[in-house]
Each structure stands twice: as structure tokens, then as C-alpha cells.
DSSP file (Angstrom, degrees, kcal/mol; ACC not computed):
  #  RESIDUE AA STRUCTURE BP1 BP2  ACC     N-H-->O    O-->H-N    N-H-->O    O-->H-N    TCO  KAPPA ALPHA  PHI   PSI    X-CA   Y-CA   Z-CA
    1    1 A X              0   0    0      0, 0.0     2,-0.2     0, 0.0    45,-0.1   0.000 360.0 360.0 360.0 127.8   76.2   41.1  140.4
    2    2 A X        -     0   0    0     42,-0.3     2,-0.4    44,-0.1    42,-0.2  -0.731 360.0-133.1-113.7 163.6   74.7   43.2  137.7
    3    3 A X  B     -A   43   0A   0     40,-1.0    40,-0.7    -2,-0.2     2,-0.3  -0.881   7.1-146.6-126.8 162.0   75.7   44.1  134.4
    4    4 A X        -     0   0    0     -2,-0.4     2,-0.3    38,-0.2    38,-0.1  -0.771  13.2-176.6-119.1 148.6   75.9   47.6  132.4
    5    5 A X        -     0   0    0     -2,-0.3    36,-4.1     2,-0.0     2,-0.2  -0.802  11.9-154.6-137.9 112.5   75.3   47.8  128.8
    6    6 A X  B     -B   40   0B   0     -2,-0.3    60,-0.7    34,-0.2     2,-0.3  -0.637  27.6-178.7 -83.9 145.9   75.7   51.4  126.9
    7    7 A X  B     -D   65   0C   0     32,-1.2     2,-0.3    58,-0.3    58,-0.2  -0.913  19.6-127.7-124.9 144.9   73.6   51.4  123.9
    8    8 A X  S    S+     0   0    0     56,-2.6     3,-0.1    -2,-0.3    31,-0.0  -0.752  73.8  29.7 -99.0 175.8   72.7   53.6  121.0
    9    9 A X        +     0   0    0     -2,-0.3     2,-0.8     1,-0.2    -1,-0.1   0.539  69.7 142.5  63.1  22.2   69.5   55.0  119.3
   10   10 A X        +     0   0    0     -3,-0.2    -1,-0.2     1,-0.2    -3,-0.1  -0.781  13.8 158.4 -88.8 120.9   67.7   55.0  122.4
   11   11 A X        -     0   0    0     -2,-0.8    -1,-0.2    -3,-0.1     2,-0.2   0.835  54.0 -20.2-108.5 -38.4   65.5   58.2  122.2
   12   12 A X  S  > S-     0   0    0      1,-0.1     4,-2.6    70,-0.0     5,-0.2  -0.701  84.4 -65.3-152.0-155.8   62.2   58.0  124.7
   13   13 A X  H  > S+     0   0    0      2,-0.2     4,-1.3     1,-0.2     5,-0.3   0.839 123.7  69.8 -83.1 -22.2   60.1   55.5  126.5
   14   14 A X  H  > S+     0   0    0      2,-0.2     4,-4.0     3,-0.1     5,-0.2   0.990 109.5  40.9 -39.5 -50.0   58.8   54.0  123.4
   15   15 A X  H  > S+     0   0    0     67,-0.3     4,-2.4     1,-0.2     5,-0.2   0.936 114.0  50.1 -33.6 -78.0   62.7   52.8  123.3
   16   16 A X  H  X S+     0   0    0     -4,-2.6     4,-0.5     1,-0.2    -1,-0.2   0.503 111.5  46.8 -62.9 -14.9   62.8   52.1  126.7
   17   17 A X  H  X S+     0   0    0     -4,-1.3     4,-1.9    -5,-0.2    -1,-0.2   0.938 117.5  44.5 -84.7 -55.9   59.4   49.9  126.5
   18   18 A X  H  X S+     0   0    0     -4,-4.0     4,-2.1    -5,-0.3     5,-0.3   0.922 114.0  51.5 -43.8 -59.0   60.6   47.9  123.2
   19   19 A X  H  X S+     0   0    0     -4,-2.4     4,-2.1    -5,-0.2     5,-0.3   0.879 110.3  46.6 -71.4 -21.7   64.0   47.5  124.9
   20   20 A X  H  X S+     0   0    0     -4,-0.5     4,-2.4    -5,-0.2     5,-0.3   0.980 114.8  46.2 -59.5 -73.9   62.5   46.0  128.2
   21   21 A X  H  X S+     0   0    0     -4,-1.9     4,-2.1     2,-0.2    -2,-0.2   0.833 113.1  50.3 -21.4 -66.9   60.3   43.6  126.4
   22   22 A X  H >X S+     0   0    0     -4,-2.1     3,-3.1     2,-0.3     4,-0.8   0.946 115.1  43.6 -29.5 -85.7   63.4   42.5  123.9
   23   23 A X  H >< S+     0   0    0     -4,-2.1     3,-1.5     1,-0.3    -1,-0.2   0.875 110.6  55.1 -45.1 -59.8   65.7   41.8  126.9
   24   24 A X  H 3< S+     0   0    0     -4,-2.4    -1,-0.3     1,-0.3    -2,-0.3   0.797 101.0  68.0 -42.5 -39.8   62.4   39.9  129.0
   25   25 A X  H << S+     0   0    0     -3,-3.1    -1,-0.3    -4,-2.1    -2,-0.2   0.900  77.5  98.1 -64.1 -48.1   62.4   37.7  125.9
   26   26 A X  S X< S-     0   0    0     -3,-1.5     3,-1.1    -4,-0.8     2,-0.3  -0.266  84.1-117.5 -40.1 115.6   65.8   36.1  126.5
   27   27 A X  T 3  S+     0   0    0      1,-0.2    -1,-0.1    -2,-0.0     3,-0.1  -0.341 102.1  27.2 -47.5 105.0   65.6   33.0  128.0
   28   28 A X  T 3  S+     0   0    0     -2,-0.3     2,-0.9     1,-0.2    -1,-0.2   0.254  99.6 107.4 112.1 -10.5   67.6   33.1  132.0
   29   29 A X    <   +     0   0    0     -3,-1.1    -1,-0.2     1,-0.2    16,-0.1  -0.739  32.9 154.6-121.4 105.7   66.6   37.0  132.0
   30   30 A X        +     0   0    0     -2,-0.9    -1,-0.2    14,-0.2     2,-0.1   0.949  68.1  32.7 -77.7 -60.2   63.6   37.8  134.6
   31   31 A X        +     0   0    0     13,-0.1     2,-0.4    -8,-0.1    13,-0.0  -0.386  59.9 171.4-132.5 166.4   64.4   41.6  135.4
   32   32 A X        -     0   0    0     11,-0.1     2,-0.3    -2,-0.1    11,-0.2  -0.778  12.8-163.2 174.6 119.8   66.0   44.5  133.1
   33   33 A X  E     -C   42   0B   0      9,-0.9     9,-3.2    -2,-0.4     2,-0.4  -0.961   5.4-153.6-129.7 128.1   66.0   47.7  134.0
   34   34 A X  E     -C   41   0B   0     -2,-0.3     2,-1.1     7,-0.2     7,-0.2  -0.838   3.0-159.1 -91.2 106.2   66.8   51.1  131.1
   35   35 A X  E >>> -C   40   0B   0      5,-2.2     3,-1.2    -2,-0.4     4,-1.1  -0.445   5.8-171.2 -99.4  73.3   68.1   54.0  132.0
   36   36 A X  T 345S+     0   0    0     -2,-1.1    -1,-0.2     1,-0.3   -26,-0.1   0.533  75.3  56.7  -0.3 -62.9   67.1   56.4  129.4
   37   37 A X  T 345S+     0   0    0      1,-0.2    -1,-0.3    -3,-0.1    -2,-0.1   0.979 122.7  28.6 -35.3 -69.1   69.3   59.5  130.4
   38   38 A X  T <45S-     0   0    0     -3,-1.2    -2,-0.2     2,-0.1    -1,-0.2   0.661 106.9-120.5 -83.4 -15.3   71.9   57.7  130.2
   39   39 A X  T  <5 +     0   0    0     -4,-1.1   -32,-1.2     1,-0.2     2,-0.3   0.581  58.1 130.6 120.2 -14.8   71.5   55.0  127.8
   40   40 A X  E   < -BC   6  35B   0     -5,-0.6    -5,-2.2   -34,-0.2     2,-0.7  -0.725  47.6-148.4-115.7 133.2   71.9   52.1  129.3
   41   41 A X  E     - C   0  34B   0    -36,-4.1     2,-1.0    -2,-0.3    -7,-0.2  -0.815  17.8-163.7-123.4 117.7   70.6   48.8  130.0
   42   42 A X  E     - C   0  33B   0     -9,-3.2    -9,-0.9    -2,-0.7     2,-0.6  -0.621   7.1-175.9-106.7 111.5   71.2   47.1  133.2
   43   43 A X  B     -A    3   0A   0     -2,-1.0     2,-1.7   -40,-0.7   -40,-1.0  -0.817  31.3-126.3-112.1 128.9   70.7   43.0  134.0
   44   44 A X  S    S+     0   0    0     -2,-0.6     2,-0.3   -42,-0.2   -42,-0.3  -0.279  84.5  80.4 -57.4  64.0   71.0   41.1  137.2
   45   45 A X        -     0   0    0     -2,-1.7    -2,-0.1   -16,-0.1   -43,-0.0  -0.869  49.0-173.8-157.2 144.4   73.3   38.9  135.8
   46   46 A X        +     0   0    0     -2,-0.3     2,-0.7   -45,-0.1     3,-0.2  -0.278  54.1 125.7-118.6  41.0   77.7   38.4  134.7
   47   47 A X    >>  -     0   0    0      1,-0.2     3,-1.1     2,-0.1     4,-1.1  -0.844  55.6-155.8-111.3 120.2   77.1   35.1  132.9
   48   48 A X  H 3> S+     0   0    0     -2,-0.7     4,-2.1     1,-0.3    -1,-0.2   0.764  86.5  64.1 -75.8 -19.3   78.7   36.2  129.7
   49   49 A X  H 3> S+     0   0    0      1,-0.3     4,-1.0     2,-0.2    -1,-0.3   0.911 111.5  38.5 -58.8 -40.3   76.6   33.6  127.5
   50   50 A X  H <> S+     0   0    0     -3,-1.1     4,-0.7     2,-0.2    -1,-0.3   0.800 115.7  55.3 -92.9 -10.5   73.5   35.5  128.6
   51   51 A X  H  X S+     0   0    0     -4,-1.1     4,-1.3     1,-0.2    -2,-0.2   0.864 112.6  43.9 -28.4 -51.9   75.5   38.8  128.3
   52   52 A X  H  X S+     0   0    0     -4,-2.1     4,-1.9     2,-0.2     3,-0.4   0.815 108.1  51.0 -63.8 -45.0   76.2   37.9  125.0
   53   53 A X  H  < S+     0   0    0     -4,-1.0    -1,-0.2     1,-0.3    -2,-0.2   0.554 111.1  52.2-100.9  -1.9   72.8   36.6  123.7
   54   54 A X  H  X S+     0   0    0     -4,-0.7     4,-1.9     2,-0.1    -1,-0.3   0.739 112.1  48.4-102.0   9.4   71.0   40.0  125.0
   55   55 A X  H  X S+     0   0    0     -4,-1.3     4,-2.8    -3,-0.4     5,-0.2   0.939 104.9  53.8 -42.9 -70.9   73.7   42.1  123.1
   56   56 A X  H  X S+     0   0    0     -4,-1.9     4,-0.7     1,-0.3    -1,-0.1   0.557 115.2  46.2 -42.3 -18.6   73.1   40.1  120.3
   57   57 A X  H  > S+     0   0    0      2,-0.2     4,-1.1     3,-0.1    -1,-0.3   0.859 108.8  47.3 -64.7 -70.7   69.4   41.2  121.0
   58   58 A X  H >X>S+     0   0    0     -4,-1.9     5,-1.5     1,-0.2     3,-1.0   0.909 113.2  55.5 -50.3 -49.5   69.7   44.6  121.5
   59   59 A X  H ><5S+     0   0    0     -4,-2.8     3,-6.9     1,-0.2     4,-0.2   0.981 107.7  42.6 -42.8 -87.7   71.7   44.4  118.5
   60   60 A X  H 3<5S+     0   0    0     -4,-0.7    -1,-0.2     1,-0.3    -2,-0.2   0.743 114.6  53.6 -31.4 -34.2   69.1   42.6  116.0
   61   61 A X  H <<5S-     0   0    0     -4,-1.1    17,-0.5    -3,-1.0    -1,-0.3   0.603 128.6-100.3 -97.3  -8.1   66.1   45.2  117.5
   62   62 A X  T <<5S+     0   0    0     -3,-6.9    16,-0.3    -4,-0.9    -3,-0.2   0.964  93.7 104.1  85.8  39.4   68.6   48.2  116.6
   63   63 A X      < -     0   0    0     -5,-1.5    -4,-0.2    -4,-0.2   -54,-0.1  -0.534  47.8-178.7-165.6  71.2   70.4   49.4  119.7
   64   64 A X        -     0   0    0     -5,-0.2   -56,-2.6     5,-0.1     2,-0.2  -0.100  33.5 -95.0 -58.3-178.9   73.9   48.0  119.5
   65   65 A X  B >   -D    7   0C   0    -58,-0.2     3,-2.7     1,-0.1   -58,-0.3  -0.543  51.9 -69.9 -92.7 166.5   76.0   48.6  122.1
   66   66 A X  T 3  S+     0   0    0    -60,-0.7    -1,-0.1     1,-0.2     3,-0.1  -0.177 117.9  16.6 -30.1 107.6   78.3   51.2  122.3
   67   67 A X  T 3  S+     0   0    0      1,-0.5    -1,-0.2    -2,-0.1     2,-0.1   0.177  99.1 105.8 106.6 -18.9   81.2   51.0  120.2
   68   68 A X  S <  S-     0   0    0     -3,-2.7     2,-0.7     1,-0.1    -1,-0.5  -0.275  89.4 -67.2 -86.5-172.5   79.7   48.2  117.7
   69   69 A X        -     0   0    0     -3,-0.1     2,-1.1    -2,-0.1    -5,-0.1  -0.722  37.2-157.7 -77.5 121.9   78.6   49.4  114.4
   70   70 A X        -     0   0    0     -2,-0.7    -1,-0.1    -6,-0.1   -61,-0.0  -0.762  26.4-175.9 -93.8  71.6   75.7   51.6  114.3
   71   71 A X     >  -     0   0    0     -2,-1.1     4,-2.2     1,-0.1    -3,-0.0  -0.082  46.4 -99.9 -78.2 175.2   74.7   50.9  110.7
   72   72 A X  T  4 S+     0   0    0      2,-0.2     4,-0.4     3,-0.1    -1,-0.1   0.520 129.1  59.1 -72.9 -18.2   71.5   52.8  108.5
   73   73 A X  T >> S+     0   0    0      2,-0.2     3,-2.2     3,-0.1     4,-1.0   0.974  99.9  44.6 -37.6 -89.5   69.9   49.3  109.7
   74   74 A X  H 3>>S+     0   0    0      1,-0.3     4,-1.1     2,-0.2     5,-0.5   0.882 115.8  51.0 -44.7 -49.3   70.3   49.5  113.4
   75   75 A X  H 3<5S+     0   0    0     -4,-2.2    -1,-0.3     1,-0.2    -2,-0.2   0.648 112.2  47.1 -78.2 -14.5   68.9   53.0  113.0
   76   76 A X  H <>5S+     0   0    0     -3,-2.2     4,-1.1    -4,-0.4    -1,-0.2   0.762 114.7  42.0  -9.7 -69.4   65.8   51.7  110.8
   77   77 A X  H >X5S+     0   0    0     -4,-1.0     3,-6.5     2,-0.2     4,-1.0   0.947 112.9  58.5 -69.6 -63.8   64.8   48.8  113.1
   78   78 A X  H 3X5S+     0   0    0     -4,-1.1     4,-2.6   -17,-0.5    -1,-0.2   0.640 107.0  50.4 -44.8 -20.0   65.3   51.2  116.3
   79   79 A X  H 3><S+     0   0    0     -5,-0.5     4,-1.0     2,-0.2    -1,-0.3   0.917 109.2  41.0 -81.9 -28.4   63.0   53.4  114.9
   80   80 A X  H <X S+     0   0    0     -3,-6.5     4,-1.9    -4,-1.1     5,-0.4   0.744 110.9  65.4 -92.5  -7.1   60.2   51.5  114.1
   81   81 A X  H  X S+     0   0    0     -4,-1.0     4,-1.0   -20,-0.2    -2,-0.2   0.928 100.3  51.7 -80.4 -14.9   60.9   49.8  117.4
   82   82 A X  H  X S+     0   0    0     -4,-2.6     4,-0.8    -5,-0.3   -67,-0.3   0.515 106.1  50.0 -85.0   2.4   60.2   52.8  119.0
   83   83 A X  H  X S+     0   0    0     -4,-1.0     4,-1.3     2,-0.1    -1,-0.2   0.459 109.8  51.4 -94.7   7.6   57.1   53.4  117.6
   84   84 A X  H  < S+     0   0    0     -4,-1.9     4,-0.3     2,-0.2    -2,-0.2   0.631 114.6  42.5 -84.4 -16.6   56.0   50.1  118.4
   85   85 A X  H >X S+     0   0    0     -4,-1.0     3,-2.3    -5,-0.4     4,-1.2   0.995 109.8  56.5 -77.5 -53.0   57.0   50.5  121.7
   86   86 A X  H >X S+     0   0    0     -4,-0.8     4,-1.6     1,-0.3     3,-0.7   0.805 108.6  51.8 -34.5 -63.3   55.5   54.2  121.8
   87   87 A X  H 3< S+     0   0    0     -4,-1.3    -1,-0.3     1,-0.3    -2,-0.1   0.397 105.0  50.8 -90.8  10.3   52.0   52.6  120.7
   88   88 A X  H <4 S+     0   0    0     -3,-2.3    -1,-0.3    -4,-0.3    -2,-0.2   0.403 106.9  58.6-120.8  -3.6   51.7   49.9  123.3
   89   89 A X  H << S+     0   0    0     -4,-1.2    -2,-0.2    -3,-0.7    -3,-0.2   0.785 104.1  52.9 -59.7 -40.9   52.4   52.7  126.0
   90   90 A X  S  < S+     0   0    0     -4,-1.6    -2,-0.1     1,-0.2    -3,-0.1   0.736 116.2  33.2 -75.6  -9.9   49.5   54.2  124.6
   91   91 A X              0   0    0      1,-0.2    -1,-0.2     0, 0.0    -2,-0.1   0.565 360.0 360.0-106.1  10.5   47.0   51.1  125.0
   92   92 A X              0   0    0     -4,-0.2    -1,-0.2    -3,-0.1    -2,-0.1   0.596 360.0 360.0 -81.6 360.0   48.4   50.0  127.9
């Protein structure tokens, strides 16, 4: 069983590199896959505790999910997480 989570402020693969990492940091979460087009971040899992604590993730790095508050914050961190993501795409 996998789970869907729509997100904002995800703009390119910096995003999408930052958001992998983030989610891979949660303790119980191996695999995370981000589907850019659409937005979305999808994890091999429906145990809502770890649902919960990679919202609560996504949230903090500044790509709630749909429908939460999208503060001058969220739009803050998500940007400098996406150039931190952006610049370990380039040394990688």
C-alpha cells in the first residue's frame, strides 16, 4: 500500500532532491519517490503515524501539503531548500 501526498512550492529537481533526502530522514521510511509534474510525494507506506511525521516534515522544510497553510515561511525555507538541493545535484 502506498501513500499520495500533494504538496506545494515544489518547483525543479533541486526540490525534488531536498524533498527525497527530508522524507529518507524519517525514521520507518526506506523509499520515497517525487513526482515533480505533478507535485507529489509518494511512500510505500498507510501507517498514519509515519504519514503524519513526513507531513510534519515536508511541512517544517517548506512544502506543506495541499490545503495546509502555505505561509511567507513555507515559501522561504522551500526556497533555500531548493537551492540546497539544486547545489548537491551539481557535485554529485
Amino acid at each position: 500500500m502506498t501513500t499520495t501526498i500533494e504538496i506545494v512550492n515544489l518547483k525543479c529537481n533541486g526540490c525534488v532532491n531536498t524533498v527525497k533526502k527530508g522524507v529518507l530522514n524519517v525514521e520507518g521510511i526506506n523509499e520515497v519517490e517525487v513526482d515533480l509534474e505533478n507535485s507529489k510525494v509518494i511512500i510505500p507506506t498507510s501507517d498514519d503515524s509515519l504519514i503524519e511525521e513526513v507531513k510534519a516534515k515536508l511541512s517544517k522544510m517548506g512544502y506543506p501539503e495541499v490545503g495546509d497553510a502555505n505561509t511567507m515561511i513555507h515559501k522561504a525555507k522551500s526556497f533555500v531548500s531548493c537551492a540546497s538541493g539544486k547545489m548537491t545535484l551539481e557535485t554529485e
